[in-house]
N, C-alpha and C positions, 0 to 999 in steps of 0.2 A: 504494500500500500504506500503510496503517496503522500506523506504524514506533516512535510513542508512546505507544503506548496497552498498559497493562496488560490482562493476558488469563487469565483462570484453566477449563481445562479438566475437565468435571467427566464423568468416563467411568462406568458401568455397563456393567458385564459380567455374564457366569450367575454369576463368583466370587468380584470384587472390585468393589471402589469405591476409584475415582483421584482424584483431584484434584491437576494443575499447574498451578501459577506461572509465566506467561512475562512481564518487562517490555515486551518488545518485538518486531514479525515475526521481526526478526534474528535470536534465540536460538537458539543450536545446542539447547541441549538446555534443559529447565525450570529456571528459578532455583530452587525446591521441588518436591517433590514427593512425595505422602502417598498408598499403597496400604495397603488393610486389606480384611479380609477381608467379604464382602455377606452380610450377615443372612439369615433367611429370613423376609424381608419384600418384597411384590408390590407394595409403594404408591411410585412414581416421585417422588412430591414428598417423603416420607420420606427414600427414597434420599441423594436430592439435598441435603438438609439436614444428613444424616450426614456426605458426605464436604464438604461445605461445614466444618463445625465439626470439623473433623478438623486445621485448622491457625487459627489462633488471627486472622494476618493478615487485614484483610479483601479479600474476593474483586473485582477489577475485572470489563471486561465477561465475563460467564458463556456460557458455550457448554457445550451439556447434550449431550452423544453417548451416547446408550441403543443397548444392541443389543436392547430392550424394544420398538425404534422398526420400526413395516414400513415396509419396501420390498423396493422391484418395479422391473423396468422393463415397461413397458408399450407399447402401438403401435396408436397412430390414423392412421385413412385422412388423410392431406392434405387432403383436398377439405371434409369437415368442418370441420377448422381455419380455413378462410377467415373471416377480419374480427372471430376472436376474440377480447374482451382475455382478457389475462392473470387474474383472476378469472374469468371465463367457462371459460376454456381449464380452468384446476382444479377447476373444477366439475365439468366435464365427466370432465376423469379421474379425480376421486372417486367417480363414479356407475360409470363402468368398474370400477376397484376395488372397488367394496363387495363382490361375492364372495367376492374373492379374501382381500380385507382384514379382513372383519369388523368395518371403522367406519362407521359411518349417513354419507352422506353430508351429511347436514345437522348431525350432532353433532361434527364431526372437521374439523381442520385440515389442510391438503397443502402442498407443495412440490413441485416440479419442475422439473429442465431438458432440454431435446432433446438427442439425441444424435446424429440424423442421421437423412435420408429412404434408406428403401431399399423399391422394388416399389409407393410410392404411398402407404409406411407411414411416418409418423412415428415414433421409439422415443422416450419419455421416460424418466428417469431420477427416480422418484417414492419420496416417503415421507410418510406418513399418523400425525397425533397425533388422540388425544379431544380435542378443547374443553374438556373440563374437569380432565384429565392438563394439559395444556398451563399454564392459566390458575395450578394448584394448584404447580406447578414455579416459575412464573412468581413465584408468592408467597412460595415458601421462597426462591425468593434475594434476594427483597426481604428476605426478616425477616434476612437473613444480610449485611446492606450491600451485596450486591451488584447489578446492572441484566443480565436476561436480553439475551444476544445470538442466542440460535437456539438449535433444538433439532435434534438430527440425528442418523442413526446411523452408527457406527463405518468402517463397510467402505469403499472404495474410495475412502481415500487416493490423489489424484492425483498425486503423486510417488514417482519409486523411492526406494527406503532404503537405495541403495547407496551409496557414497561410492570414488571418483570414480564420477558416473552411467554406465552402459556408452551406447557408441557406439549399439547394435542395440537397437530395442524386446525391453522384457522383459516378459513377459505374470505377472500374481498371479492366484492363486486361495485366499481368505479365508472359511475355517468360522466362521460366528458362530452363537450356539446357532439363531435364526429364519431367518436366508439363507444363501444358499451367492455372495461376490459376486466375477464374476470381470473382470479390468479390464487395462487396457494402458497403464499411465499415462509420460504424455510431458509435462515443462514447466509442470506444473501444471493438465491439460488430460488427458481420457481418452481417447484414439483410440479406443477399444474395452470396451466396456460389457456386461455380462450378471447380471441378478439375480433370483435366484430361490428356494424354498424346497428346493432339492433337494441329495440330495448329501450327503456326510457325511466327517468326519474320516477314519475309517478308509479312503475310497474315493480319500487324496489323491494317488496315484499317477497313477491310471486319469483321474482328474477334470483334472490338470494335463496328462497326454498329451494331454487333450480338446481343452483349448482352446488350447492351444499350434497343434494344430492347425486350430481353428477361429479364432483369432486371425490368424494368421500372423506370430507371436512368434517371436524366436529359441531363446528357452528360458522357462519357467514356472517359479516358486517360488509356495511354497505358506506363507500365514500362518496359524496358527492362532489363534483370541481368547484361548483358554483350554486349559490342559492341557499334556502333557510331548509332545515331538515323536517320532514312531515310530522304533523302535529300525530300522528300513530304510531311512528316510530320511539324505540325504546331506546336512552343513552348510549346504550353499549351496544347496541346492533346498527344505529345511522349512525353517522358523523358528515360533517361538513367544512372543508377547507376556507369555509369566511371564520370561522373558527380560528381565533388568530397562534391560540397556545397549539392545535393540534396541528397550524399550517408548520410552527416552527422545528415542530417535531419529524413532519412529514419532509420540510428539505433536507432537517440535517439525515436524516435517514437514504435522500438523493446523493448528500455530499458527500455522506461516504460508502454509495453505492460506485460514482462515479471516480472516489477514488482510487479503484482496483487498477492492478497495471493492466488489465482485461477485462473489462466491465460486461455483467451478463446480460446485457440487455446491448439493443440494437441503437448503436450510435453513429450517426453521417457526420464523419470526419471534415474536417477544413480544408480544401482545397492546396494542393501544391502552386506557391505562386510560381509565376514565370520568373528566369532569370534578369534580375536586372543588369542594365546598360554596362558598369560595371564589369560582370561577372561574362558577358557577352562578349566586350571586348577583352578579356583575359583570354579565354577561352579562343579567339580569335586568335589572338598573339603568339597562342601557343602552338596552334596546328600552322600558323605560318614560320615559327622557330621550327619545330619538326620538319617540316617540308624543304628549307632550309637547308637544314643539317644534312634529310637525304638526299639533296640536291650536288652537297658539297662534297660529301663522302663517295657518288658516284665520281665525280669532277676528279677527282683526287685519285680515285680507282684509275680510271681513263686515261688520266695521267699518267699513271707506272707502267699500267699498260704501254703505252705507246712510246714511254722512254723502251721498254724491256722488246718493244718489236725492233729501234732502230740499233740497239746495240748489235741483236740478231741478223738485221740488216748488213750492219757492219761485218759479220763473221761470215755472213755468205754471201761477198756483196758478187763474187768472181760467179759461182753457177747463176745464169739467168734467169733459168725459168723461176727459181728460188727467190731471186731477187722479186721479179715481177707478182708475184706472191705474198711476200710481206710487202709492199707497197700499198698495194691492195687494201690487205688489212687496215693499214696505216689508215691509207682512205675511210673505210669505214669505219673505224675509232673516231677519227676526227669529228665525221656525221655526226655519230652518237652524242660525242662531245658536245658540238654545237646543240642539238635539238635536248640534251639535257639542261643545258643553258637558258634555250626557252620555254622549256618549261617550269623553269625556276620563276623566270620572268611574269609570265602567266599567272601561275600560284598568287606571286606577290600581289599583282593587279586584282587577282579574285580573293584576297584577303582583306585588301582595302575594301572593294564593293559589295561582300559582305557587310563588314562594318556600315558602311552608309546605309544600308538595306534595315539591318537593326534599326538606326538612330531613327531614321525615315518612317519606321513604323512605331516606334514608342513615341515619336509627339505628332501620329497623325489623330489618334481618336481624341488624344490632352485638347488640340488643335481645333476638333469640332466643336468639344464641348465648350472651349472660351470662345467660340465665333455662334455658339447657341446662348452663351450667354452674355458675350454683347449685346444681344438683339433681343433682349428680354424684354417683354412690355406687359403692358396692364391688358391687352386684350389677346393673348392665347396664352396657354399653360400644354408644356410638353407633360403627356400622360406615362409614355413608354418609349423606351429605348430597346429594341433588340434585330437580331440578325444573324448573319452568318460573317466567313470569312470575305464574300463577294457580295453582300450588299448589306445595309444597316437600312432598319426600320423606324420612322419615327411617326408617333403616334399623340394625338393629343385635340383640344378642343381651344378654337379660335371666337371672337363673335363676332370678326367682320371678314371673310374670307380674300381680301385684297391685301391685307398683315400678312396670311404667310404664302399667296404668290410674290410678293415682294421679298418675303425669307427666302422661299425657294432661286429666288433672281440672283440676290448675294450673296448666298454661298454656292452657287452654280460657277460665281465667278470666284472667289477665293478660295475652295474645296479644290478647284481643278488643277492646281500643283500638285496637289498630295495622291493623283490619279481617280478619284472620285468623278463622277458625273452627277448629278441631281436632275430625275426626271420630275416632271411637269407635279404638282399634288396634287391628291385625289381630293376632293372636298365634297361632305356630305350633309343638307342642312337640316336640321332635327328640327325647324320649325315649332319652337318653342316661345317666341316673341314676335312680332308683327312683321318685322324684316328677314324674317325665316330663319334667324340665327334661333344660339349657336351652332355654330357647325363643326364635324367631325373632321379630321383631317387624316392624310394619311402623306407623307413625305420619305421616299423611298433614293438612299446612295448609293449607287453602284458603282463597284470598284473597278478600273478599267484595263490596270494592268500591276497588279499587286507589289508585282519583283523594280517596277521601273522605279530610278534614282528620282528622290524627291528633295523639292529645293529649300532649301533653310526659310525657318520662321521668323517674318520679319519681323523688325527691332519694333519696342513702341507696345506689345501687346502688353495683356494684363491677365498674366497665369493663375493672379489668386482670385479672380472670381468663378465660381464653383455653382452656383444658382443657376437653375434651368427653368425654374415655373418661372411664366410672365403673369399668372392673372390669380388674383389675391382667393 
């Protein structure tokens, strides 16, 4: 376990935003802890920056527990599973999930662990993020000092929250507003696993009989995420996390779930960042030192070589056909020579234009977003940013649709150094005011030619502004 290391949990629920403080596994309960009420706002990396700045301290590693987050448990035949790695395997069960899930399996991030073979079936223990949910989360807690440590959701805490733990396994069943998840938790470890979207608050009676009896629990309590506990409910069978002593019980029990050096539950990891600039041209420097070297050491070779043919020459300079022979040679040493030469030449040239290619592409998107937000004004708001490698999508709502054809006009012209093109925007008007506004937009970049050398950023701009919505 993990016993020094600072840990700040940042919870979303349907009705708040948590953020604890724990120093260490050990803590009973958080050394801080800041609840306020959740916006009505749907953007996870939002969220996460709210309750991040909600305590002044900076945040150590981040663990993001969304009940925003699906899961599932799911169940593959065994005999498929044979000789999968571990990427493979979550592949595979993201493809299974996309039905049920609603994230592309090629846009989305997974987690999972086994739960146990029964009938030939494997059951995992699965949760699915967007790639770009994930990456944008990833970023607010950068901008907030802190290093994401996984993202996960809420439910089925592997330990009871009782204090002394009881002797007999105790079965939970936890309403969170997307799962119903129901668990058997023993030692940090869940003998018994079920999740799904079914199920409902009101039903917790009838739901707890369930599994109580399908568990083989001695008795069932029931957690709620959110809300007051039913006025039928007995103390020691409901509980409810507005509950402020048993919410503090319930993280440290996260905190030091999460601080296993392998935590038994399903955690979506932080993103490997890209190499910075830096580390690019290092890396650069060195395959052209390399190349270099065996440049040199051929050159050098070539050289003994052809000293070692003319001395031979020398010793047989009298037979002709001999002679004529090693000249020859000679001849073709030299060739070598020469075309090792250019392509030492070559290397260097494509080690440079390498380099510019990198620099070229780390301040082409820096570059959109100061020239988006130049042009910020009081009548459109960018909604979305996304895309691929060959074209970027921007999405958002205007209320006079001649604001972003004049957007699209200026950066059609300033975009076109960095190889982009900007076609024409779509506009769509939602006719909600007399002049048919606002309208929907749609403003599509197309990259024109990815690898071409792009021309330095002129002097004069203003890199720290970082704003993108124009309209309040």
């Amino acid at each position: 376990m993990l016993l020094g290391r600072s840990t700040t949990l940042v919870v979303l629920t349907r009705d708040r935003l948590i953020r604890a403080d724990f120093g260490s596994a050990g803590d009973a309960a958080p050394r801080a802890l800041s609840i306020r009420e959740r916006p009505h706002i749907d953007d996870p990396a939002t969220l996460v920056e709210m309750a991040l700045t909600a305590e002044k301290r900076k945040p150590g590693r981040v663990f993001v527990l969304s009940s925003d987050v699906w899961a599932h448990t799911l169940s593959m035949a065994t005999a498929t599973l044979h000789g999968m790695s571990q990427p493979e395997l979550l592949q595979a069960l993201s493809f299974e999930a996309e039905p049920l899930s609603g994230l592309s399996a090629f846009e989305s991030v997974a987690a999972a662990v086994p739960l146990g073979d029964s009938a030939g079936q494997r059951t995992f223990w699965m949760i699915g993020v967007a790639s770009l949910v994930r990456d944008q989360i990833q970023e607010a807690v950068r901008a907030a000092g802190g290093k994401l440590a996984g993202i996960l959701h809420p439910g089925g805490l592997p330990y009871v929250m009782e204090t002394p733990p009881p002797a007999m396994p105790v079965g939970r069943v936890e309403f969170w507003p997307n799962a119903t998840v129901r668990v058997v938790p023993r030692d940090g470890e869940l003998s018994k696993c079920r999740i799904d979207d079914s199920g409902a608050p009101s039903a917790w009676l009838a739901a707890a009989d369930a599994w109580r009896g399908e568990s083989g629990a001695s008795r069932t309590t029931v957690l709620l995420a959110d809300g007051d506990i039913p006025v039928d409910a007995a103390p020691d069978e409901c509980a409810s996390l507005a509950d402020e002593e048993l919410l503090r019980s319930w993280l440290a029990g996260w905190n030091r779930a999460l601080a296993e050096k392998s935590p038994k539950v399903p955690v979506v990891g932080a993103a490997v960042r890209p190499l910075s600039k830096q580390q690019r041209t290092a890396i650069a420097g060195i395959l052209g030192v390399v190349a270099l070297g065996v440049c040199y050491a051929h050159t050098q070779y070539v050289a003994t070589e052809t000293a070692a043919l003319a001395a031979k020459q020398t010793r047989l300079e009298a037979p002709g056909k001999d002679l004529a022979q090693i000249k020859q040679q000679i001849t073709k040493l030299e060739t070598d020579q020469k075309k090792a030469l250019e392509e030492s030449q070559k290397l260097e040239a494509e080690v440079r234009h390498v380099e510019e290619v990198f620099d070229a592409h780390r301040r082409r998107l820096a570059d959109l977003l100061r020239r988006l937000a130049d042009d910020s004004s009081h009548d459109w708001v960018l909604q979305k940013i996304e895309g691929t490698g060959a074209e970027i999508k921007l999405t958002g709502t205007t209320m006079h649709p001649e604001h972003i054809s004049l957007l699209a006009e200026g950066m059609s012209t300033d975009l076109a150094r960095h190889g982009w093109t900007v076609e024409p925007p779509m506009q769509t008007a939602r006719n909600l005011s007399d002049d048919g506004g606002p309208w929907k937009f749609e403003l599509r970049l197309r990259d024109l030619n990815s690898l071409q050398p792009v021309a330095p950023t002129p002097t004069g701009t203003n890199p720290a502004r970082s704003t993108i919505v124009g309209m309040p």
